[in-house]
Backbone as CSV, one residue per row, in Angstrom:
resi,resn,N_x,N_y,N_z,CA_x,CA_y,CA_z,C_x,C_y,C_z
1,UNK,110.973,85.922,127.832,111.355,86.064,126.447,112.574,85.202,126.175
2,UNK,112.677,84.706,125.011,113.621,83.671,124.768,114.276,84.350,123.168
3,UNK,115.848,83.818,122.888,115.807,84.446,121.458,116.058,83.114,120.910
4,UNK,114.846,82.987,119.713,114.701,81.866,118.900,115.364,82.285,117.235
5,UNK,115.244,80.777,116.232,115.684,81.098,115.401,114.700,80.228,114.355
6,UNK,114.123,80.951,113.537,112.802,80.244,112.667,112.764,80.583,111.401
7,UNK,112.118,80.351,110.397,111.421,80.743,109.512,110.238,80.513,109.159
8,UNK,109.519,80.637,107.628,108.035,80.902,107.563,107.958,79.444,107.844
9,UNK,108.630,78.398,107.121,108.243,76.866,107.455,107.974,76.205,108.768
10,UNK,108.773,77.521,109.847,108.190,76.866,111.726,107.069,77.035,111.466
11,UNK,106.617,78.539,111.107,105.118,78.784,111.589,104.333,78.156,111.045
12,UNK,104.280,77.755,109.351,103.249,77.406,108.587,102.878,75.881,108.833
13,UNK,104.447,75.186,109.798,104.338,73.860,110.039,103.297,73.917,110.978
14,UNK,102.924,75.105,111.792,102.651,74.950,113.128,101.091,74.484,112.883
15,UNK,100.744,75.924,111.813,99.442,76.258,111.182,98.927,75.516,111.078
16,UNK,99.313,74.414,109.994,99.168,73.011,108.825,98.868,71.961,110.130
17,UNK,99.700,71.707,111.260,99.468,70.958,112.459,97.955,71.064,113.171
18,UNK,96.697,70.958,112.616,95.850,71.232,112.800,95.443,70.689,114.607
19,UNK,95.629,69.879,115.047,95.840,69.596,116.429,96.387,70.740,117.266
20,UNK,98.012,70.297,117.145,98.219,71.182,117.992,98.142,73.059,117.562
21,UNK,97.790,73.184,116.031,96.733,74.538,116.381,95.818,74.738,116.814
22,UNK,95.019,73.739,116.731,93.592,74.297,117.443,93.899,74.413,119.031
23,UNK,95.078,73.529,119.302,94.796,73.334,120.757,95.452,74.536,121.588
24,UNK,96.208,75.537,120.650,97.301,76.247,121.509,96.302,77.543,120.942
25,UNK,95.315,77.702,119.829,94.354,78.721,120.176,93.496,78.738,120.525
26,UNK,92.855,77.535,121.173,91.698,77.036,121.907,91.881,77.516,123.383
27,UNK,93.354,77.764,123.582,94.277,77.556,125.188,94.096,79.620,125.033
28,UNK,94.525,80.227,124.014,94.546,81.364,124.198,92.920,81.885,124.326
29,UNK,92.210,81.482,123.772,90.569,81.831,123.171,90.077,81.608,125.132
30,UNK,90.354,80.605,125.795,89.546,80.079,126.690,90.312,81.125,128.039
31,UNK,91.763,81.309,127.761,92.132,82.379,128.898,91.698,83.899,128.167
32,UNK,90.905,84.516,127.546,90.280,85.769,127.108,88.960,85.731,127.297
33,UNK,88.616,84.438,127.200,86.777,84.258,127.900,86.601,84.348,129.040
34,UNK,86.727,85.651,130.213,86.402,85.636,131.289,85.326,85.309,132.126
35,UNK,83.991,85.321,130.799,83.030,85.393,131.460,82.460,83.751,131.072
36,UNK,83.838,83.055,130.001,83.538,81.658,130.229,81.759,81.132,129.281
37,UNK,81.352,82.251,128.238,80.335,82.275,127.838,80.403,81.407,126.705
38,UNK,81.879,81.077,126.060,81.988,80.774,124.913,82.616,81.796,123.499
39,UNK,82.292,83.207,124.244,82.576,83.968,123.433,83.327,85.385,123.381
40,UNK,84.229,85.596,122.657,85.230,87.005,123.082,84.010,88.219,122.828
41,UNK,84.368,89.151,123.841,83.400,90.734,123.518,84.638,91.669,123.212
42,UNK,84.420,92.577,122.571,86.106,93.809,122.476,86.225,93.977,123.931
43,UNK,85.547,94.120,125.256,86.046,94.134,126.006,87.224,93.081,126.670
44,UNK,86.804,91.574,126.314,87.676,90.776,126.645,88.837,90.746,125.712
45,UNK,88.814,91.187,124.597,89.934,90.909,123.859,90.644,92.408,123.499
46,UNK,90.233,93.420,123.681,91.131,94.804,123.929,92.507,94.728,124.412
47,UNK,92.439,93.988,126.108,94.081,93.467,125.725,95.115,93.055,125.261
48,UNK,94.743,91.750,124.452,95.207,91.384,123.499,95.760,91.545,122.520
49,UNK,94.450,92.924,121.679,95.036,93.369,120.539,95.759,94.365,120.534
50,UNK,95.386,95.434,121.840,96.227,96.659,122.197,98.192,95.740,122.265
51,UNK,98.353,94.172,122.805,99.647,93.952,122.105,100.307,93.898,121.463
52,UNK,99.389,93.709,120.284,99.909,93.360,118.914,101.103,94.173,118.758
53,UNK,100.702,95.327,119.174,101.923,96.487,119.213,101.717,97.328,117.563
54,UNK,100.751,97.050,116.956,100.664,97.864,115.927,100.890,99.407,115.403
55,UNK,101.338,100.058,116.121,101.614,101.637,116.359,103.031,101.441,116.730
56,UNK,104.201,100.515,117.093,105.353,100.292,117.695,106.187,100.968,116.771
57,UNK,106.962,102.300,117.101,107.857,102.502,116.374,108.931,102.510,116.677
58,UNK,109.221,102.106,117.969,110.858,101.739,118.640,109.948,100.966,120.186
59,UNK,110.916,99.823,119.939,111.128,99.313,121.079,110.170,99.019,122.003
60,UNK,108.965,98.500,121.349,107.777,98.445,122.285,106.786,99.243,122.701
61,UNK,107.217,100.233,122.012,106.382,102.175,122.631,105.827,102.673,121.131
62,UNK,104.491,102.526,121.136,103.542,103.062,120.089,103.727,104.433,119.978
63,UNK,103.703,104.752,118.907,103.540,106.204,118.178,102.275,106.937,119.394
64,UNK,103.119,108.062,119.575,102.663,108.807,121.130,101.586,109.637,120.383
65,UNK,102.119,110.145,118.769,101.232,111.354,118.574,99.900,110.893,118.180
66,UNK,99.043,109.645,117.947,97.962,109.209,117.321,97.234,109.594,118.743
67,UNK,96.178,110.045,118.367,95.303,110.214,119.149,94.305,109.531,119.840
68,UNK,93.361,109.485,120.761,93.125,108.147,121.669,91.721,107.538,120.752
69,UNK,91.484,108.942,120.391,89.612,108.045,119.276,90.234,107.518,118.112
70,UNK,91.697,107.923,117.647,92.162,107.111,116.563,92.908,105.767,117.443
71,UNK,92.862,105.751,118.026,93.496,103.997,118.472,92.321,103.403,118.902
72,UNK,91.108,104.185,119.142,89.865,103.237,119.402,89.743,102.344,118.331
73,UNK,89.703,103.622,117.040,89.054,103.434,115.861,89.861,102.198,115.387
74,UNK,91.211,101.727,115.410,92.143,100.903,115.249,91.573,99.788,115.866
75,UNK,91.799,99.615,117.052,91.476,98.659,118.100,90.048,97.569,117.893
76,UNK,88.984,98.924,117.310,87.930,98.295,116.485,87.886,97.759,115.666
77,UNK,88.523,98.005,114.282,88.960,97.608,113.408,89.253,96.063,113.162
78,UNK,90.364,95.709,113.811,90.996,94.714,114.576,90.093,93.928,114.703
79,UNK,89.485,94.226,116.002,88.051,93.262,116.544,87.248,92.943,115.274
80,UNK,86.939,93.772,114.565,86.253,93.591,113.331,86.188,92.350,112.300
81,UNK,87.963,92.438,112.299,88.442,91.039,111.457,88.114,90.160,112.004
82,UNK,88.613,89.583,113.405,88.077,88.267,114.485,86.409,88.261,114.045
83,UNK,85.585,89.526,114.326,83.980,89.426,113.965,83.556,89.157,112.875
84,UNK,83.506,87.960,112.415,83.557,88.023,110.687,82.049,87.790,110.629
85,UNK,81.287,87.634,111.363,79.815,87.416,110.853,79.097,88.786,111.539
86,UNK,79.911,89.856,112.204,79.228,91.467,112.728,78.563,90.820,113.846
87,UNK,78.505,89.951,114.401,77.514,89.797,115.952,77.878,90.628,116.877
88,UNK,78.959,91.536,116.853,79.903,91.820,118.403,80.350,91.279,118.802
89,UNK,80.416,89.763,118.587,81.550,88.738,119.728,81.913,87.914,119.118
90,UNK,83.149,87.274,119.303,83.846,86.676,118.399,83.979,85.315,119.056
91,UNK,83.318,83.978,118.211,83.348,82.293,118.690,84.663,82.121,118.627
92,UNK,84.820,81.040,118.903,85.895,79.942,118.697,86.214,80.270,117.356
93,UNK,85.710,79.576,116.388,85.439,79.127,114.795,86.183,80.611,114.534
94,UNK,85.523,81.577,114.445,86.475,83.135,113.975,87.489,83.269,114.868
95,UNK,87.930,83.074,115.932,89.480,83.119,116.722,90.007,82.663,115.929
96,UNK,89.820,81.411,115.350,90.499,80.208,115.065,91.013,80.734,113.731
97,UNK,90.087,80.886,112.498,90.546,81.528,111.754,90.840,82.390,111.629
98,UNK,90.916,83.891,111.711,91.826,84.874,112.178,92.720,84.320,112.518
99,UNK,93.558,83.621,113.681,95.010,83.203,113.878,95.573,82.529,112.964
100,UNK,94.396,82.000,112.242,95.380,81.346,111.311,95.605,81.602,110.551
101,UNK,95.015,83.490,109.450,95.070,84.299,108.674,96.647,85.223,109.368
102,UNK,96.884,85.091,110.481,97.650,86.380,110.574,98.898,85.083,111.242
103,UNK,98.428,84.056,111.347,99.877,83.091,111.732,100.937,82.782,110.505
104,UNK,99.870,82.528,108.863,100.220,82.421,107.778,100.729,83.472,106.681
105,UNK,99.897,85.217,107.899,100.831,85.981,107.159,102.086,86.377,107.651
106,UNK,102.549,85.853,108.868,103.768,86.156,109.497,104.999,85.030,108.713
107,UNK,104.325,83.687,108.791,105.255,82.970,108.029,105.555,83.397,106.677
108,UNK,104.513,84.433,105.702,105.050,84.661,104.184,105.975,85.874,104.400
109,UNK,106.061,86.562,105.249,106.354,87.751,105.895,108.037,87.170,106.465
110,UNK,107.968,86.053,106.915,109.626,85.850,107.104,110.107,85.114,106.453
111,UNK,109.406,84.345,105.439,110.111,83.807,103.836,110.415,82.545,104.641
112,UNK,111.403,82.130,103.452,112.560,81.079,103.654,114.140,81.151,104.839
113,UNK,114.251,82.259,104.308,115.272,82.208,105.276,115.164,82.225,106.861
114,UNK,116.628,81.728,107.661,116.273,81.776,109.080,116.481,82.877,109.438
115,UNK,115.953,83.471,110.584,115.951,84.834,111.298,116.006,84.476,112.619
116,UNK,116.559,85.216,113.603,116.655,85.345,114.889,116.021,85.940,115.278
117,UNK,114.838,85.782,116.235,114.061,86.810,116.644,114.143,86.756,118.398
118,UNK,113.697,87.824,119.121,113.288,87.519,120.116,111.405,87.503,120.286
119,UNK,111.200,86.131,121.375,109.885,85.684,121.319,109.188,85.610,122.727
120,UNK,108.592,86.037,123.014,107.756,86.325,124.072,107.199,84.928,124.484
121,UNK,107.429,84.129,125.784,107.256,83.061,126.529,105.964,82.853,126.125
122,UNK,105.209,81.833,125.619,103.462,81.986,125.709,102.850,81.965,124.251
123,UNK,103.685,82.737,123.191,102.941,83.257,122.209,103.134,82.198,121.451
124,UNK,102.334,82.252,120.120,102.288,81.443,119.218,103.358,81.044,118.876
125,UNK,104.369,82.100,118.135,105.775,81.734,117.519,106.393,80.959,118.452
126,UNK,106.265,81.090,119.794,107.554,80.067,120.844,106.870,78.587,120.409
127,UNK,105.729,78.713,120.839,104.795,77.606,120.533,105.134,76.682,118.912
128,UNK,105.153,77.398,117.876,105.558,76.820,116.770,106.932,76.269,116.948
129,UNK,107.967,77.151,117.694,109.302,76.664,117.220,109.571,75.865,118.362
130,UNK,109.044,75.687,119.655,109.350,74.425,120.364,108.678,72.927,120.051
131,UNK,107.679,73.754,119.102,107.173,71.823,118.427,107.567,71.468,117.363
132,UNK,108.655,72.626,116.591,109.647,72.138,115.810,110.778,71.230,116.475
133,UNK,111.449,71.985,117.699,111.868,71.205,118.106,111.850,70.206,118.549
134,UNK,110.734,70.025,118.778,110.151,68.694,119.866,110.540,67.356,118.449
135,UNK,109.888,67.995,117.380,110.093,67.438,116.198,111.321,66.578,115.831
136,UNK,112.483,67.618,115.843,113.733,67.403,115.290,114.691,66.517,116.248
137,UNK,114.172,66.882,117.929,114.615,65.389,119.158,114.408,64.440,118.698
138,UNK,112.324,64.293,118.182,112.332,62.826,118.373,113.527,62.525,117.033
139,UNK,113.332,63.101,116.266,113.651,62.695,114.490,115.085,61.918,114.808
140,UNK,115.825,62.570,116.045,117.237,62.729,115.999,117.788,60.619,116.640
């Protein structure tokens, strides 16, 4: 984990960077394809979304009192959006969009201004704000 400092313009730059988006969710899509088929099942991607941390009400630790068929029911849900055509498994093409539905709502979600966040080694946001930087070297 690293503590970075961004706003919506890192991420949406990242988004808009159609290259290196496809290539850094092409990189996440291909380490969740275990079975290398081409395509996510909720089994391969359950990990994933169980991160999101959506239930987090301090510090990394989901709301204890929801019950386990209600975090299925969640968890499904979730998968649901990635499934945009109902097959059960989610291509490339729906990864792709989905990340880029919930990359663009994080950037309207932190506006204009800069914020300090801490960012998890790997994830998208580090990913956006080190190719900002990469940006602002060469620029310099």
């Amino acid at each position: 984990m690293s503590v970075e400092i961004l706003d919506g313009s890192t991420v949406r730059s990242f988004v808009e960077d159609e290259p290196a988006f496809n290539s850094s969710v092409d990189g996440r899509f291909a380490a969740l394809d275990a079975d290398h088929d081409g395509l996510l099942s909720y089994a391969e991607m359950a990990g994933e979304l169980m991160s999101l941390r959506v239930l987090e009400k301090h510090f990394g630790v989901d709301d204890t009192e929801v019950h386990a068929d209600e975090l299925a029911t969640l968890y499904r849900g979730l998968f649901a959006r990635f499934d945009r055509d109902g097959s059960g498994e989610v291509d490339r093409d729906e990864f792709r969009a989905e990340m880029k539905e919930v990359l663009l709502a994080v950037a309207n979600g932190l506006g204009f201004l800069p914020v300090q966040m801490v960012i998890e080694e790997g994830s998208f946001l580090k990913v956006a704000v080190d190719r900002e930087m990469g940006q602002l070297a060469r620029a310099a």
